[in-house]
N, C-alpha and C positions, 0 to 999 in steps of 0.2 A: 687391432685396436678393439678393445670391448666395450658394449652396450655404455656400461656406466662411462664412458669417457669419453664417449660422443656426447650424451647427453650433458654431461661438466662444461664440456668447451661451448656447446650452443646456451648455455645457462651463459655464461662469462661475458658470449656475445651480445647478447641481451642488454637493453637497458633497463636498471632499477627502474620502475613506475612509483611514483611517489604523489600522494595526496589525488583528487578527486581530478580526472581525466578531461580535458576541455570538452571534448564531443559527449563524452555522459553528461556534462555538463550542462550544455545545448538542449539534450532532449529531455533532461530531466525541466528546464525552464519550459521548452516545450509541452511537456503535460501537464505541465503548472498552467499554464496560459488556458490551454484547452479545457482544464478542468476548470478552472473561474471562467471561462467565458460560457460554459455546460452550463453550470450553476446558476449563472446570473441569467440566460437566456430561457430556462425553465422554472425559474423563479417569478418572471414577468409572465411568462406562458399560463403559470396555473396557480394564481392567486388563490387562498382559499386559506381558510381558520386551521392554527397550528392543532396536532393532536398530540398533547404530551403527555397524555397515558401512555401511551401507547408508542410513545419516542421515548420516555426514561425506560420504562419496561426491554424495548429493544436494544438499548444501549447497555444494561446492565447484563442481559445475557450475550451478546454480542461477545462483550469485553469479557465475559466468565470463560467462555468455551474458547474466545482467542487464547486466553492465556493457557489454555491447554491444547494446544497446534502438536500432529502427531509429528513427530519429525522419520522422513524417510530416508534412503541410505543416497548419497550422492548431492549434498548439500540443498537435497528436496524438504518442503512441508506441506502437511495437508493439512488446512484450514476448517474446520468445520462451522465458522462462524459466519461464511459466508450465505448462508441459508437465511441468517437473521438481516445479512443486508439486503437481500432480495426481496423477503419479506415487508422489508422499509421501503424499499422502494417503490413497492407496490401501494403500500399505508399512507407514506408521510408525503411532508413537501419536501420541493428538492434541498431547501438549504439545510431541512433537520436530516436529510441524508447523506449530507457533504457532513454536518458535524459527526452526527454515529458512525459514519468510519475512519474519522480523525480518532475520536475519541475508544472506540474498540481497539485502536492500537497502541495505544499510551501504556495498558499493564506487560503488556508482551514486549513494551519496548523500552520499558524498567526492571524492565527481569532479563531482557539477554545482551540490554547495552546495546543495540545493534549501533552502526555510522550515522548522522543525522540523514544523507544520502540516499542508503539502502531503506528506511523507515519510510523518507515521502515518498518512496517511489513503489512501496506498497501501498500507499497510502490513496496517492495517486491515480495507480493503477483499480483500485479500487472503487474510488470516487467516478473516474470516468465509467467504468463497465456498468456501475450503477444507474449512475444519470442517463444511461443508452438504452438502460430497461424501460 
């Protein structure tokens, strides 16, 4: 029996996966939760006068340099706009750094259509790494 025809029959075996996975599911609510309760927990912590020189300026290069993400070979990217949310997190308060990573993702995520899914869970992923700085 050859290579291609093992591989046919355990495809076969397989079951189709269709629509958004209950356990991805789970942990994506999961970082949902963690991330609003991040937010809301250093929002009380560090009261202090918004700076929005300095949050539209980080947000517009943010979002310039997201939408140019190098893409690597094996369904990899590299981000370089990450620089500018570390940047924020160091500058801003936390809730104007929960938005600038909402919002640095909205052109990159008009331009490649990604799943609603895949998008919060950069999004996500992003917010909390942030708020941890």
């Amino acid at each position: 029996m050859s290579g291609a025809l093992v591989v046919a029959a355990l495809r076969h075996q397989q079951p189709v996966r269709k629509g958004f996975p209950v356990g991805a599911r789970h942990y994506l609510l999961t970082l949902a939760a963690l991330a609003i309760g991040a937010s809301m927990l250093l929002s009380v912590a560090r009261p202090e006068g918004a700076r929005w020189r300095e949050f539209v300026l980080l947000v517009v290069l943010a979002a310039a340099v997201q939408s140019f993400a190098a893409h690597i070979g094996g369904h990899q990217m590299f981000h370089t706009a990450l620089a500018f949310t570390v940047a924020a997190a160091f500058v801003l308060q936390p809730e104007l750094v929960v938005v600038l990573c909402v919002l640095q993702h909205v052109p990159d995520w008009l331009r490649h259509r990604y799943t609603w899914y895949i998008q919060s869970f950069k999004i996500l992923n992003y917010v909390i790494s942030e708020l941890v700085c």
